[in-house]
C-alpha angles and dihedrals in degrees: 000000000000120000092233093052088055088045085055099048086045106064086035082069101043093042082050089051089045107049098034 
């Protein structure tokens, strides 16, 4: 698994938190 991938996953995680 790429970093970036994991970067990208990451803040999916955290926009999804925020704005739910």
């Amino acid at each position: 698994m790429s970093y970036g991938a994991i970067a990208i996953t990451f803040k999916s995680l955290i926009m999804g938190l925020a704005f739910h």
